[in-house]
C-alpha positions, 0 to 999 in steps of 0.5 A, spaced: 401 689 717 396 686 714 390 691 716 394 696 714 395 692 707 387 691 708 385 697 709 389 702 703 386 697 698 380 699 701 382 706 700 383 705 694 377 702 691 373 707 695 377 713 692 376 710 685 368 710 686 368 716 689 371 719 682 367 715 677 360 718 681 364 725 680 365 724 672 359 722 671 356 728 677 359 733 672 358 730 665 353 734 661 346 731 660 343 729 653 341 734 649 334 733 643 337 732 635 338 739 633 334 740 626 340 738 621 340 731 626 333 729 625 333 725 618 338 729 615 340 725 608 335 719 610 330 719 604 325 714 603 321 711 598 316 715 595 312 711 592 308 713 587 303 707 584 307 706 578 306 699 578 306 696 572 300 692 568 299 684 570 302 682 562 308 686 564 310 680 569 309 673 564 316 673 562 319 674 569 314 668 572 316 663 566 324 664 567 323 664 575 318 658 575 323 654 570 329 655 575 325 654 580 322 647 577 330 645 574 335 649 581 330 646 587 325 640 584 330 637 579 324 637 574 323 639 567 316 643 567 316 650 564 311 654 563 309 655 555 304 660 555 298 664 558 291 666 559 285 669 561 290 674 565 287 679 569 288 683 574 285 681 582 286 688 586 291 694 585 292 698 592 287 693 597 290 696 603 291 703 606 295 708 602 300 708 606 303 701 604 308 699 598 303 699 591 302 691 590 298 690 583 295 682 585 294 679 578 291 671 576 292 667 570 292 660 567 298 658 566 300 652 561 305 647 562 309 642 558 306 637 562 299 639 559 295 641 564 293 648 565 294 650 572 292 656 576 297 662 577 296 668 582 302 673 583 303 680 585 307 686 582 311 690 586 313 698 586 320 698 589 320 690 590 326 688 586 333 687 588 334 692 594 329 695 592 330 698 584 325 696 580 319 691 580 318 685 584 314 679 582 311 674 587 306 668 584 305 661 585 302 656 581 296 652 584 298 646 585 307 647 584 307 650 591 311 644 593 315 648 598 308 651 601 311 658 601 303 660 599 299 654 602 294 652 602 292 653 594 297 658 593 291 663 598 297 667 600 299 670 593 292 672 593 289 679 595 
């Protein structure tokens, strides 16, 4: 009685085998994307070199530098003005890359010492992609190393 047991399980797992193997003999092979399925909808940025010129981005470094500084150092710098702003490189890189404009400057700060600032403005690089963005350093207030050493990342 066990053999006959043994021997229907057997059975039937080969039948289920058989099965699966003749699903997949008979299943219809992949096909190439039709034309309407190659990128249809799907626009990417077009951009354009539309950057805006370096004292376009002063107010948004001073906010950003000021909340950074009060938010993540508990510190009261702020920087109260610019100078000898200018820009550094626009597009160093291939076309084909997203348009940067690298800019410096010297920033005053409420502690009275003038530092160096280095910050790039980006086409399409604001909040999920709409809008300029903005990323700098100030030489010396790195204090996280985002741009170590000397803010030389920030730069072209």
């Amino acid at each position: 009685m066990r053999d006959l047991i043994s021997s229907w399980k057997k059975a039937a797992v080969a039948a289920l085998v058989g099965a699966a193997f003749g699903l997949m003999a008979l299943a219809p092979t992949a096909q190439a994307a039709n034309p309407l399925e190659l990128n249809f909808g799907l626009f990417g940025p077009g951009y354009e070199g539309r950057v805006a010129d370096c004292a376009a981005a002063l107010s948004t470094i001073s906010s950003q530098f000021q909340q950074k500084e009060s938010r993540f150092w508990n510190s009261e710098l702020q920087i109260t003005g610019f100078d000898r702003v200018h820009e550094t490189a626009f597009r160093p890189w291939a076309s084909d890359n997203i348009p940067r404009r690298y800019c410096s400057a010297q920033a005053m700060i409420n502690d009275g010492k003038v530092r160096q600032v280095h910050y790039s403005i980006i086409e399409d690089g604001g909040f999920a992609g709409y809008n300029q963005g903005v990323e700098w350093c100030v030489v010396g207030l790195d204090r996280n190393w985002a741009y170590n050493p000397s803010c030389r990342a920030a730069k072209k």
